[in-house]
C-alpha positions as CSV (number, residue, x, y, z in Angstrom):
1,X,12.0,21.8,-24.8
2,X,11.2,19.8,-27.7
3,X,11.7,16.3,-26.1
4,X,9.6,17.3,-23.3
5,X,7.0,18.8,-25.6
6,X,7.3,15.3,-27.7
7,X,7.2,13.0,-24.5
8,X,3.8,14.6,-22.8
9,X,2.2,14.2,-26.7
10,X,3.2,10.7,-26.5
11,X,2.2,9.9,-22.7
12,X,-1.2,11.7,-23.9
13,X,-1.9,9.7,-26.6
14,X,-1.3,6.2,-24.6
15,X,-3.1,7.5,-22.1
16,X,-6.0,8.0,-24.5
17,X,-6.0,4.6,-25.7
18,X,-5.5,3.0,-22.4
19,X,-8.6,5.1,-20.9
20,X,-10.5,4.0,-24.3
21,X,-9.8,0.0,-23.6
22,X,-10.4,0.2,-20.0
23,X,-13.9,2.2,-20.8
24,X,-14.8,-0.5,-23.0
25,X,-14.2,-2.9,-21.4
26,X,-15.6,-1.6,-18.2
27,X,-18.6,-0.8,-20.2
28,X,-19.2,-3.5,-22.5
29,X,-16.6,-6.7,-21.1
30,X,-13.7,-7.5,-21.6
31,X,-14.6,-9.9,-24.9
32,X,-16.0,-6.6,-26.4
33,X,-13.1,-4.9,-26.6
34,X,-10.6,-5.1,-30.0
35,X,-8.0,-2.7,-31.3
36,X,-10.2,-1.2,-33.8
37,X,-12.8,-0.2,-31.2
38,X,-10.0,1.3,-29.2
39,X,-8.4,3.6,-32.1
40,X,-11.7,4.4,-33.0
41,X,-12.3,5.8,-29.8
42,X,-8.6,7.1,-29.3
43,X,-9.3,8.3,-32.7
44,X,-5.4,7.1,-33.1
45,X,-4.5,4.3,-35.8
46,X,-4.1,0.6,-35.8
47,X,0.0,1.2,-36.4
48,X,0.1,4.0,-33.6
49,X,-1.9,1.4,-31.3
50,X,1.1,-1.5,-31.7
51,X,3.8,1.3,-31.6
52,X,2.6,1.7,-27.5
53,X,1.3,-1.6,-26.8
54,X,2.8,-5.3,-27.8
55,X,-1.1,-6.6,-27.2
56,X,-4.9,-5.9,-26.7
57,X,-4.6,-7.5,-23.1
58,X,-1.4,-4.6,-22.4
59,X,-4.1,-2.1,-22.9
60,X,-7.0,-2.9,-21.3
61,X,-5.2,-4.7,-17.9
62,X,-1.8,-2.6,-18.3
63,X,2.0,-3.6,-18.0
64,X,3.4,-6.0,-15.9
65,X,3.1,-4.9,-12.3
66,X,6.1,-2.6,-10.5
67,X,5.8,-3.5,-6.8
68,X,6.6,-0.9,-4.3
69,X,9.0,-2.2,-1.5
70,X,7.1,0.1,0.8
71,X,3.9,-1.3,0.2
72,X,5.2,-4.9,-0.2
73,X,6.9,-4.6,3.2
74,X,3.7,-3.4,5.0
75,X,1.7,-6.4,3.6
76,X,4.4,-9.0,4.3
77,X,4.8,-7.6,7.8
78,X,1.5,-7.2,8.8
79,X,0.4,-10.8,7.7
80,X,3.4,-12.5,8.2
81,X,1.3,-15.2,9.5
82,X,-0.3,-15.7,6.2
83,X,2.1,-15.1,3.2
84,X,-0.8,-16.4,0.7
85,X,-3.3,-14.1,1.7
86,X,-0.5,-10.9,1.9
87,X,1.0,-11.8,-1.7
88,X,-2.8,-11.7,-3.4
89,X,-3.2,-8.5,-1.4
90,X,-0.1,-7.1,-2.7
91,X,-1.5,-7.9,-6.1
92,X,-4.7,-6.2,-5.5
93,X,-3.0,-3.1,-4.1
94,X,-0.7,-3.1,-7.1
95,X,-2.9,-3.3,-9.7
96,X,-5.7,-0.6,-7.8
97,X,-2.5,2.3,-7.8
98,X,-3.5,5.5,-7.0
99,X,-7.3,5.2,-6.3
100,X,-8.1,9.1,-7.4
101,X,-7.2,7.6,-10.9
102,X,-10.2,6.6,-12.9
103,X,-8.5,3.8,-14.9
104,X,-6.8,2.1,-12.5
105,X,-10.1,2.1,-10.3
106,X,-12.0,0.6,-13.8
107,X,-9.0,-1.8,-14.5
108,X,-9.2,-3.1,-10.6
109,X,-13.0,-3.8,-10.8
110,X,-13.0,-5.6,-14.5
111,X,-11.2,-8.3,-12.0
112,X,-14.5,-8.4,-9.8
113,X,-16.7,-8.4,-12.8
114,X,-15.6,-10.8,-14.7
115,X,-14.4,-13.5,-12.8
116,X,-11.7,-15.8,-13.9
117,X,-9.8,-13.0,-15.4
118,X,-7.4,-12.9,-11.9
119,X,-6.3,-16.2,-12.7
120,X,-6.2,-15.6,-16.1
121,X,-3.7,-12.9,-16.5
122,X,-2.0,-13.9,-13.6
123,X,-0.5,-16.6,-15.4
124,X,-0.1,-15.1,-18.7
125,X,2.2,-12.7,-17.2
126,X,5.1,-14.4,-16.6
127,X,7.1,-11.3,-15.9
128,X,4.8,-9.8,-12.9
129,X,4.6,-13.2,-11.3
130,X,8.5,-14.0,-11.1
131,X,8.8,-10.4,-10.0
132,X,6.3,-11.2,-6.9
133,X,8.5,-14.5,-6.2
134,X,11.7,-12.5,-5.9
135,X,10.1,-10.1,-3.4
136,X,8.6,-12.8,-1.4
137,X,11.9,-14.8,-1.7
138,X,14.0,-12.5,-0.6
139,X,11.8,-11.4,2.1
140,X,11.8,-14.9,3.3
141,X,15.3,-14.7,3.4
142,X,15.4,-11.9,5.9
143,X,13.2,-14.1,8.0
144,X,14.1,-17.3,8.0
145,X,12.0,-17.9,10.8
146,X,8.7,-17.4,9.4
147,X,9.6,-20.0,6.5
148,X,6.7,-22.4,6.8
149,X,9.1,-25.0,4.5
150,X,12.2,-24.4,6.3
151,X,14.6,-27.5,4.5
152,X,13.5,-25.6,1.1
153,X,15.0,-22.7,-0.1
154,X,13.4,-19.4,0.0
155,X,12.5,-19.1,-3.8
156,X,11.0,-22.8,-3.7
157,X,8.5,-21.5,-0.8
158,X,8.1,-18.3,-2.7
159,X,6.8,-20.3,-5.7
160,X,4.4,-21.9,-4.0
161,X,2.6,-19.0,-2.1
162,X,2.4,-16.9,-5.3
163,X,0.9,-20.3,-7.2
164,X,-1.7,-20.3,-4.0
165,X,-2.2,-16.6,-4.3
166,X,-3.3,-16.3,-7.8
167,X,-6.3,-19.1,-6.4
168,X,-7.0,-17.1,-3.4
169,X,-7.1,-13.9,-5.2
170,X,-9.3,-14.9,-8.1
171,X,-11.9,-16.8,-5.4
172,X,-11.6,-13.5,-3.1
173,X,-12.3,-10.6,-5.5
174,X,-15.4,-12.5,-6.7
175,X,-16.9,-11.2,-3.1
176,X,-15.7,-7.8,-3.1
177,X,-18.0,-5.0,-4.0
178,X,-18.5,-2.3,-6.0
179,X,-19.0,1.4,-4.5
180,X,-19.6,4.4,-6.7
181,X,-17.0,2.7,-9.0
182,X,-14.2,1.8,-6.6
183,X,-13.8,-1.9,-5.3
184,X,-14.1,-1.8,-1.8
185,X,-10.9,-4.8,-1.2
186,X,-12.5,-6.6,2.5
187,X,-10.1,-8.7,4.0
188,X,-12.3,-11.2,4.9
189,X,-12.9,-12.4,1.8
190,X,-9.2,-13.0,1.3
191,X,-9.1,-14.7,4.4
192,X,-12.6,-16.9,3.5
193,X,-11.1,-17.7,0.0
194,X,-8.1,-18.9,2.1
195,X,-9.7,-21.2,4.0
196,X,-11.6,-22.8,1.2
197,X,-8.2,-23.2,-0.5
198,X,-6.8,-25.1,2.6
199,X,-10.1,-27.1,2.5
200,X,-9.4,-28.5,-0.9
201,X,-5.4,-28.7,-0.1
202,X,-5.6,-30.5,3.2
203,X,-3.3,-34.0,3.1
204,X,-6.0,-36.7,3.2
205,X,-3.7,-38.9,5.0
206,X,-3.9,-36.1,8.3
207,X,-7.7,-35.8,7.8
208,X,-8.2,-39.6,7.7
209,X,-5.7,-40.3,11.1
210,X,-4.7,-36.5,12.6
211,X,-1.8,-38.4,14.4
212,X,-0.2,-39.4,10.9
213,X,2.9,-37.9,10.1
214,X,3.3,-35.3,7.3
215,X,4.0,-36.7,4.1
216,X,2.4,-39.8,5.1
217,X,0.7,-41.3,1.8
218,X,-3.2,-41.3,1.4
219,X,-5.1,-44.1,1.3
220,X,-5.7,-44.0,-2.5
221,X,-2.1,-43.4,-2.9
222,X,-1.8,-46.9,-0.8
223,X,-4.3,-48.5,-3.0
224,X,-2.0,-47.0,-6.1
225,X,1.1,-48.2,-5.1
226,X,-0.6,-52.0,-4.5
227,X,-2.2,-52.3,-7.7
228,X,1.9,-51.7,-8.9
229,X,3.1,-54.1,-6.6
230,X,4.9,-51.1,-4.6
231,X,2.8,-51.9,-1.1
């Protein structure tokens, strides 16, 4: 009875200073936001703060992301034609949880608000983005025909897609919009970010002859290779 007692105080209490960061945050931006703001507001102090959270950025944008195989499998099956597009919506879905919850619904739209900040904690959490390569990877291994690089292995192409994701996600969410606090996720603007992304990515040795073959070498790579003597 105790421990029980002793666990809800404690889920309380990080809960407190989670909704405190995220309010700030949401409020006044992210660069606004410091621990002392947030235990002052938590009324909870600095040594309690670092007991529940190893950094300011844990509390304002939360832990590293849990993915749900249900979820992830209804994403990955539905755009199985686009694997870029369904791993930045499996982000997005991730990180909005349950959408009756005010924090999560805050936390999702500081993404929108401030953009950059996709891209941003994307890569400085290493631990969310190797999880999302290992459930890409090893869906790519039940369906080795959909592998778009199939001499690679699975967690090579898996690499690769979440790398493109993170760009596609962070161009995307810069279009979605903001309703009565709840970002309203469009899929077009994935698909639009995509298409940019494949603008910029597009082999300029296909775009300059559309009958050369893949991994044929630019004409700027040409002109590289004969100023080292390599044409």
């Amino acid at each position: 009875m105790a421990d029980g007692l002793r666990e809800r105080k404690m889920l309380l209490t990080r809960r407190r200073m989670e909704q405190a960061a995220v309010d700030l945050a949401y409020d006044g931006g992210i660069a606004s936001v410091t621990v002392e703001r947030i235990c002052e507001r938590a009324m909870v102090s600095r040594s309690t703060f670092f007991n529940y959270f190893p950094s300011l950025e844990v509390a304002i944008f939360g832990p590293a992301l849990e993915y749900d195989p249900a979820l992830t499998e209804r994403i990955l099956t539905t755009h199985a034609d686009d694997l870029v597009i369904a791993a930045s919506l499996i982000v997005t879905e991730s990180v909005r949880g349950q959408t009756d919850d005010a924090v999560t619904r805050r936390r999702l739209a500081l993404f929108s608000r401030e953009p950059g900040t996709t891209t941003a904690v994307s890569w400085s959490s290493d631990t969310s983005r190797t999880r999302l390569i290992t459930v890409i990877a090893d869906w790519l291994d039940a369906h080795r025909e959909l592998a778009r690089l199939p001499r690679e292995t699975s967690a090579t192409e898996a690499r690769i897609i979440v790398a493109m994701s993170i760009s596609v996600g962070d161009e995307a969410i810069r279009e979605l919009r903001e309703v009565d606090g709840e970002l309203i996720i469009d899929l077009d603007a994935y698909v639009r970010a995509r298409r940019r992304l494949s603008a910029v990515l597009a082999d300029p040795a296909v775009l300059a002859d559309p009958a050369a073959p893949p991994g044929a070498p630019s004409s700027s790579a040409q002109r590289a290779g004969a100023r080292h003597g390599l044409g």
